[in-house]
C-alpha positions in Angstrom: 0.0 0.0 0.0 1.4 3.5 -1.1 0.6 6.2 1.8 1.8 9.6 -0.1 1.8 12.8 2.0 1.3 16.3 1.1 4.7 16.8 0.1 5.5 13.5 -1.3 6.4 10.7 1.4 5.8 8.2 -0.4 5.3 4.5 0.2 9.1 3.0 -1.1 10.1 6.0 1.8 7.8 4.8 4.1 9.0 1.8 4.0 12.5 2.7 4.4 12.2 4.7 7.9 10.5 1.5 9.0 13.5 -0.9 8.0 16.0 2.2 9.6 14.1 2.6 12.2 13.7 -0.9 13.0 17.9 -1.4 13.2 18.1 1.5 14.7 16.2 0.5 17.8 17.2 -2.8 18.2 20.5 -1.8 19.0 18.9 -1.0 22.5 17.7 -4.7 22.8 20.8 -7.1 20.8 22.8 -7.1 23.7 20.3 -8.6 26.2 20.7 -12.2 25.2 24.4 -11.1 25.3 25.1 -10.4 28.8 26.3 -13.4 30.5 28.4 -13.6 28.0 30.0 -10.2 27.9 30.3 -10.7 31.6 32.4 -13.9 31.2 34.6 -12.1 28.4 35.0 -9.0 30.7 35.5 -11.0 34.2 32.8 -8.4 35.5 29.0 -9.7 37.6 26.1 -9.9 35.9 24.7 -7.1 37.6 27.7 -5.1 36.4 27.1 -5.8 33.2 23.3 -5.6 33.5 23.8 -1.7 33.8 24.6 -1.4 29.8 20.9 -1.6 29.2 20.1 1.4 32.1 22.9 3.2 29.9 21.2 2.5 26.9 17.8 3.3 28.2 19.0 6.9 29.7 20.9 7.7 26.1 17.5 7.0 24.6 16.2 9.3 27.1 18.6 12.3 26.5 17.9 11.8 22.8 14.2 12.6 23.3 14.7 15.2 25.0 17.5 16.9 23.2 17.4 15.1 19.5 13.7 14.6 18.8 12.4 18.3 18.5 15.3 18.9 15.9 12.9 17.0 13.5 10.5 20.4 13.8 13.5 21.8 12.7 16.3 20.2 11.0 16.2 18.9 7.2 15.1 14.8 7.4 17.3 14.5 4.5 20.4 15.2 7.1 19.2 14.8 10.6 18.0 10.9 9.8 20.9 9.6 7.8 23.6 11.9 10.5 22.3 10.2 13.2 22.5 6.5 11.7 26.3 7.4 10.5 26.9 8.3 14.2 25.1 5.0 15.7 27.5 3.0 13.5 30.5 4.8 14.5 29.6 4.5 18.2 28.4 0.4 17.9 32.3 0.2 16.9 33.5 1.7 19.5 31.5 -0.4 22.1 32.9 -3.5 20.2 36.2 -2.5 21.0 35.5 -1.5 24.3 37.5 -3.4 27.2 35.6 -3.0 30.4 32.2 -2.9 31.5 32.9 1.4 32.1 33.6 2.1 28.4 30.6 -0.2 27.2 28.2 1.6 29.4 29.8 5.1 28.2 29.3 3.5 24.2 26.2 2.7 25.2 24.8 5.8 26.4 25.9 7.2 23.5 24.0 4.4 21.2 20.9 4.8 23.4 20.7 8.4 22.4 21.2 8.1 18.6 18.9 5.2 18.2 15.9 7.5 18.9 16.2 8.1 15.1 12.6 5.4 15.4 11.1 8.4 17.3 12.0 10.7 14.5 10.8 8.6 12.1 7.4 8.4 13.6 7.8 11.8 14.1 8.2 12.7 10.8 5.7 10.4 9.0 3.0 12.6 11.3 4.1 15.6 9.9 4.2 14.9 6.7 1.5 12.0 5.7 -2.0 13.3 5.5 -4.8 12.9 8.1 -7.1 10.2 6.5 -3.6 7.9 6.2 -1.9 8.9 9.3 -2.7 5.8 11.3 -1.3 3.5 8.4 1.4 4.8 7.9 2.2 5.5 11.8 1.2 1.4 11.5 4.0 0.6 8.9 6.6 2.5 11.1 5.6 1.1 14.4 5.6 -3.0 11.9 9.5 -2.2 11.6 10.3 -0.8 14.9 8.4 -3.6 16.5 10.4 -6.3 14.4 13.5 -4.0 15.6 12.4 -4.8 18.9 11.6 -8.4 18.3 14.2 -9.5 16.0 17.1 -8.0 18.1 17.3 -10.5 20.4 17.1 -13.1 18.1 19.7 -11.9 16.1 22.0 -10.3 19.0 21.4 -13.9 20.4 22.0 -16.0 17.3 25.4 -13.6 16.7 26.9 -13.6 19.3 26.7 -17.9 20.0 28.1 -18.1 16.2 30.6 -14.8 15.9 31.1 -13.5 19.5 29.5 -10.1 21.2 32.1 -8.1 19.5 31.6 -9.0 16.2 27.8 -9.1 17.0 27.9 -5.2 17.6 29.7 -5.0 14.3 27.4 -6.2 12.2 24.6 -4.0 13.6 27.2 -1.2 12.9 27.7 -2.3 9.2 23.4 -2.3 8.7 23.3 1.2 9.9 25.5 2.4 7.8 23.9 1.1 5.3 20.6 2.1 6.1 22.0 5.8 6.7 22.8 5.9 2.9 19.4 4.1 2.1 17.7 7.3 4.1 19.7 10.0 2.6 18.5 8.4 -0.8 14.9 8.9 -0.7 14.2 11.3 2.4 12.8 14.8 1.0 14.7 17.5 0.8 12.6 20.6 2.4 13.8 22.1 5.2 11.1 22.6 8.4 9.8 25.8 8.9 10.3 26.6 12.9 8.7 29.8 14.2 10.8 29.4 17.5 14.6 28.9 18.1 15.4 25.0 19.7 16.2 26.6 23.2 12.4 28.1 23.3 11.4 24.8 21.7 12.5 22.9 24.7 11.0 25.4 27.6 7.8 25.1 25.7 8.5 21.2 26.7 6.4 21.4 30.0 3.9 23.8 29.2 2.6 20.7 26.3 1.6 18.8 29.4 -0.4 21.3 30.6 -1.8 22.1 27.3 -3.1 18.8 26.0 -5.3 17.3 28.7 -4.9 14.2 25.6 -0.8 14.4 26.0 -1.3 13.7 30.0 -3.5 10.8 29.3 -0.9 8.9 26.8 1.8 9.4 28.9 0.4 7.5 32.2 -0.7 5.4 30.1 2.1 4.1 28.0 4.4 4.7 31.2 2.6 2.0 32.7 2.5 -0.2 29.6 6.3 -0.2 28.8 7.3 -0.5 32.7 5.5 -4.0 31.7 7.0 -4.9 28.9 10.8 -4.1 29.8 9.8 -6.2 33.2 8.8 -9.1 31.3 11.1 -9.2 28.7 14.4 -8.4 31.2 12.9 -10.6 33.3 12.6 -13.9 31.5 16.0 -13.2 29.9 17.8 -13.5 33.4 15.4 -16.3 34.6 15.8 -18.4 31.5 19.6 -18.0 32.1 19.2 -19.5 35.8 19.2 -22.9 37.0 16.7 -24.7 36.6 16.5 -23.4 32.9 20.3 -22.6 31.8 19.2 -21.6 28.3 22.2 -20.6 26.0 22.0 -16.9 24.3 21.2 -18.3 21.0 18.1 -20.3 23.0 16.6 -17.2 25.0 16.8 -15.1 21.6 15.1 -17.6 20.1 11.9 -16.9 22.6 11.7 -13.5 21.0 10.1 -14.6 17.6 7.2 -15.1 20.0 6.5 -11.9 19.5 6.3 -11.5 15.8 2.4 -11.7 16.3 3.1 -8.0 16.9 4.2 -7.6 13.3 0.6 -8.3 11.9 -0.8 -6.9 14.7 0.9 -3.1 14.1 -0.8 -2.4 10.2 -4.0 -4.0 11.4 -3.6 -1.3 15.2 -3.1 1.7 12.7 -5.9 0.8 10.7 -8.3 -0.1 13.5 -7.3 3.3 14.6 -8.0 5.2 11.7 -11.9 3.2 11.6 -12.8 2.9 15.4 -10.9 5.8 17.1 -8.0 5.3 19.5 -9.5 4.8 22.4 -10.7 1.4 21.5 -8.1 0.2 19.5 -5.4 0.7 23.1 -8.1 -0.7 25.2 -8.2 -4.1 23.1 -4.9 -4.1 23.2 -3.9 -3.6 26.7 -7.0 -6.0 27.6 -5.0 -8.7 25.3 -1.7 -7.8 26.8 -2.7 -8.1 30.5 -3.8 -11.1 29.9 -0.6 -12.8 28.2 1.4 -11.5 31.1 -0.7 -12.9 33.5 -0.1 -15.8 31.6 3.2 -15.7 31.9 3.1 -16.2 35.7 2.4 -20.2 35.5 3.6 -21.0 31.8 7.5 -20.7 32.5 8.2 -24.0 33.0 5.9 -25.3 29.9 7.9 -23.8 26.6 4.6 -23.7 24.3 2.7 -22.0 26.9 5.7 -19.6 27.4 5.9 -18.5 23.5 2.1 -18.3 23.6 1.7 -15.7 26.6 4.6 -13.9 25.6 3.0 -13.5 21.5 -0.2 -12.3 23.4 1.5 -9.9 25.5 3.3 -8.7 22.7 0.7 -8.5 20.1 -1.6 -6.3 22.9 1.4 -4.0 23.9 2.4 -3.3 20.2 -1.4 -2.6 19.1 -1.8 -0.2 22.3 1.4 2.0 21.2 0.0 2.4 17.3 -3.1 3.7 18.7 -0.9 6.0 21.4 1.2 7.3 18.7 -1.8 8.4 16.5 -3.2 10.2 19.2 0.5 12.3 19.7 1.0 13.0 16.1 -2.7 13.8 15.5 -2.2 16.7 18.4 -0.4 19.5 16.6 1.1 17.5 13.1 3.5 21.4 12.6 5.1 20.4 16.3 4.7 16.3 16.3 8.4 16.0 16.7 8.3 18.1 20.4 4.9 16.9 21.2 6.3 13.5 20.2 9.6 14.3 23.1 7.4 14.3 25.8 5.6 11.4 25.4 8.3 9.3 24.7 10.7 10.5 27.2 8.0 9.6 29.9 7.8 6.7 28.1 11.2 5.4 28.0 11.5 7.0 32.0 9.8 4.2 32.9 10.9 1.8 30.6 14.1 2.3 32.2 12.7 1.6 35.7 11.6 -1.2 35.0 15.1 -2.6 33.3 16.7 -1.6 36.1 13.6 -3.0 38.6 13.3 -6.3 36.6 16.3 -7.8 38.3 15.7 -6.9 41.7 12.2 -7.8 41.7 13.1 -11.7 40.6 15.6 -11.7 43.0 13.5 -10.8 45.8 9.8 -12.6 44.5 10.5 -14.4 42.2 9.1 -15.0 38.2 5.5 -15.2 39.2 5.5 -12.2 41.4 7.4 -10.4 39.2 4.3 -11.4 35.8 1.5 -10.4 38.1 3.1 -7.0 39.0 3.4 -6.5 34.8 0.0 -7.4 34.5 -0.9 -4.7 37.2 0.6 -2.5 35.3 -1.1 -2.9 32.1 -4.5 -3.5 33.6 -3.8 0.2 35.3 -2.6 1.4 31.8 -6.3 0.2 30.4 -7.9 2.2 33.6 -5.9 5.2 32.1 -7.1 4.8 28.5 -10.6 4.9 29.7 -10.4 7.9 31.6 -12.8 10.5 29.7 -11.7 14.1 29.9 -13.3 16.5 32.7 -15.6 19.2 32.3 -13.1 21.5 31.0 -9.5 21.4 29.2 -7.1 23.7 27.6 -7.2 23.7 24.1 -3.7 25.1 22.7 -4.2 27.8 20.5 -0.3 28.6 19.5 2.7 29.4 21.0 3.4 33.5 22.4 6.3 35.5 21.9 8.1 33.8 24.0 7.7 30.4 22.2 5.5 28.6 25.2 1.6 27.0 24.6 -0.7 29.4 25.0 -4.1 27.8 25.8 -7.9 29.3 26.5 -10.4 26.6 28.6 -12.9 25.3 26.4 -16.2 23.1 27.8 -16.5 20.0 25.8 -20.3 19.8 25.9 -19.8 21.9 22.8 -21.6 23.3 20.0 -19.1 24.2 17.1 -19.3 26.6 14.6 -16.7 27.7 12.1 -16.0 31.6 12.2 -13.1 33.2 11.0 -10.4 33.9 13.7 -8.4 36.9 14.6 -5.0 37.0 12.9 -2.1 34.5 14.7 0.7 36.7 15.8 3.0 33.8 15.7 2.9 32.8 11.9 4.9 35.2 9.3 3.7 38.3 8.8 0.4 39.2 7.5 -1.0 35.6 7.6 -4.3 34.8 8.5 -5.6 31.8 10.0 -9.0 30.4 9.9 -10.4 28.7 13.2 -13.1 27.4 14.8 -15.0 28.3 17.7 -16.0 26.2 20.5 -19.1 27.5 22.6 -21.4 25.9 25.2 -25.2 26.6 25.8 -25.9 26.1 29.9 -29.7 26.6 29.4 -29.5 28.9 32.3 -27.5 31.7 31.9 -27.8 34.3 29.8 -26.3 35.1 26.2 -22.9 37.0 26.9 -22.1 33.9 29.9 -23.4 31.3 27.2 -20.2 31.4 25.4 -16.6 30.5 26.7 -14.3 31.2 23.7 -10.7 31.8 23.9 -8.9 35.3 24.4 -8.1 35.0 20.9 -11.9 35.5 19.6 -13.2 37.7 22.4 -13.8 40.5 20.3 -14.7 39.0 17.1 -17.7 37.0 19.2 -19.1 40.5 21.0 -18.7 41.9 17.5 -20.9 39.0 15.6 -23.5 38.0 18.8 -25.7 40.2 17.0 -26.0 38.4 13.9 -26.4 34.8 14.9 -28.3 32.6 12.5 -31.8 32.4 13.6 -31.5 28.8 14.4 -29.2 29.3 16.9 -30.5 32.6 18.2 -34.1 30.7 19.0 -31.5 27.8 20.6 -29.8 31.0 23.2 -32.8 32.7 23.9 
């Protein structure tokens, strides 16, 4: 399927971010079937060596935060293809690393570069149009999911035939590749910003508050991905242990449980462009709950295993598509900041629970630590549900000073379209055309009946005079 946007994304380009994206990412999840074995080569603990994935996860963290909201305004045609150069360069430096210190560093470093699959996504919001949006958001998420899902496999299947050095070269070799892939077919138009990157990134908090929507994704994918990096950390470091004493290649090999996830990613961005988001994460998260409760009694039974861990997959990969509609869909200009703070909430607590993962099987044990993930996710479904309040801020564009401005809207609402005020931030001379939210209480009158923004203040006391007759019999 060919998802064009309004300045030519095409489908073949599509389908290349997914396939960079994809290696990109699973640089943050090779290593994981890896890490007994790194800690034999490197005479370092387990736990030692256990921190490369922390360092990995806070890189990816300082690359939302500081390399994501360069895609509002930095060419894709350099910014994507840069990046993948750099993660090559860095995966050999890790492979040559000899101590547990310098891998972490490397590693940090390789964690912050591979958020090149949050640009991606970043970027097909802003540039593919509305009515395709979910689909293609769906064929990125297909390739960052195999990312996810094939890394193990791969890092496992590597590093039992060539060694973890020689493992982290070859994933340098397909990003380099993949960088000149991108700076083949990426467009070439530069992003118009109307605010420099340091205002960009103090407008950061102010989204939050902004997008009642934006709060709502990120407790809820928070609680979602503390699950999955539980689960998946988890089994890897009990299938290692006595009674199991699975080889690398062996516990990668459990990952291709999850390639239900690939299927279930298109069919997630299509559901969410026909039934609305809300129902399409709710499925999901019911499904994933369920495979990691699963999970709790199926450890010792290999089929059982590969089927709770496909479920929990399939329901955590459906739940993000729908998420990451939602956070594109909010402002498509700004997706790549917008897109920042979700994700770096996200990853926050994917990180927690990497590092908790350990801990919590040490102290509980597998069971206790699958019901805890299933917790989770049931409370990430609670979050989903949550229906807005009696009142939100709807953003209506950044001030001078580059921060969300935002006027408090009811959502018992009665739209009409008007023409708006001119927007002081856009070049100059532009107009914009909104729309204009208002409420009827049936008790109060006229001039308290409408609660428009400080934006259309005057235009509305101007035009209450001359309000169609249908709704001037519905105020009176």
């Amino acid at each position: 399927m060919t998802v064009a946007g309004p300045r030519g994304l095409s489908g073949v380009t599509i389908a290349v971010l997914a396939v960079a994206a994809g290696g990109a990412i699973a640089n943050d999840y090779a290593v994981q079937p890896a890490l007994v074995t790194i800690a034999h080569g490197l005479g370092a603990t387990s736990h030692a060596v256990s921190l490369i994935l922390t360092g990995a996860m806070a890189g990816y963290l300082l690359g939302l935060m500081f390399l994501v909201p360069l895609v509002d305004r930095v060419r894709p045609r350099v910014l994507i293809p840069g990046q993948l150069a750099g993660l090559a360069a860095a995966l050999g430096l890790a492979a040559a690393g000899p101590s547990t210190a310098v891998l972490v560093s490397c590693f940090v470093a390789i964690g912050a570069l591979t958020t090149v699959a949050a640009e991606s996504t970043a970027l097909v919001g802003k540039l593919v149009a509305g009515e395709a949006r979910g689909a293609g958001v769906g064929v990125v998420a297909a390739g960052i999911s195999a990312g996810i899902l094939l890394a193990r496999f791969a890092g496992g299947v590597l590093t039992g035939w060539l060694g973890w050095r020689s493992m982290l070269l070859c994933f340098a070799l397909f990003c380099s590749i993949a960088a000149a892939l991108t700076r083949t077919v990426l467009p070439r138009h530069s992003p118009q910003a109307a605010v420099s990157y340091f205002l960009t990134l103090r407008s950061v908090p102010g989204l939050l508050m902004a997008h009642p929507a934006l709060r709502r994704s990120c407790a809820a994918g928070m609680l979602w991905f503390f699950a999955f990096n539980l689960i998946w950390v988890g089994i890897s470091v009990r299938l290692a242990q006595p009674p199991y004493s699975l080889s690398p290649t062996t516990i990668g090999l459990y990952s291709l449980a999850g390639a239900l996830g690939l299927l279930v990613t298109r069919l997630a961005g299509r559901a969410a462009d026909r039934y609305g988001t809300r129902r399409t994460m709710t499925a999901g998260l019911a499904v994933a709950a369920a495979g990691a409760a699963s999970l709790a009694i199926a450890l010792g039974h290999p089929a059982w295993t590969v089927a709770g861990l496909a479920t929990f997959d399939a329901g955590c990969f459906a739940a993000q598509v729908a998420n990451q509609v939602v956070i594109v869909s909010l402002d498509p200009h700004r997706s790549g900041t917008i897109s920042s703070v979700y994700l770096a909430a996200y990853y926050a607590a994917g990180a927690i629970g990497t590092a908790a993962a350990g801990l919590l099987l040490a102290a509980f044990g597998w069971k206790m630590l699958a019901l805890i993930a299933a917790l989770a996710v049931t409370a990430a479904a609670a979050a989903a549900l949550v229906r807005p309040g009696p009142r939100h801020q709807v953003p209506v564009g950044p001030n001078r000073r580059g921060t969300a401005r935002t006027s408090p809207v009811h959502h018992n609402t009665v739209t009409r379209g008007l023409r708006s005020s001119p927007d002081r931030s856009g070049p100059a001379g532009s107009q914009a055309r909104g729309r204009i939210k208002m409420r009827w209480t049936g008790q109060l009158p006229w001039s308290r009946c409408i609660r428009p923004g400080r934006e259309s203040l005057r235009l509305l006391m101007a035009r209450r005079r001359s309000t169609s007759p249908t709704c001037r019999r519905g105020l009176s």
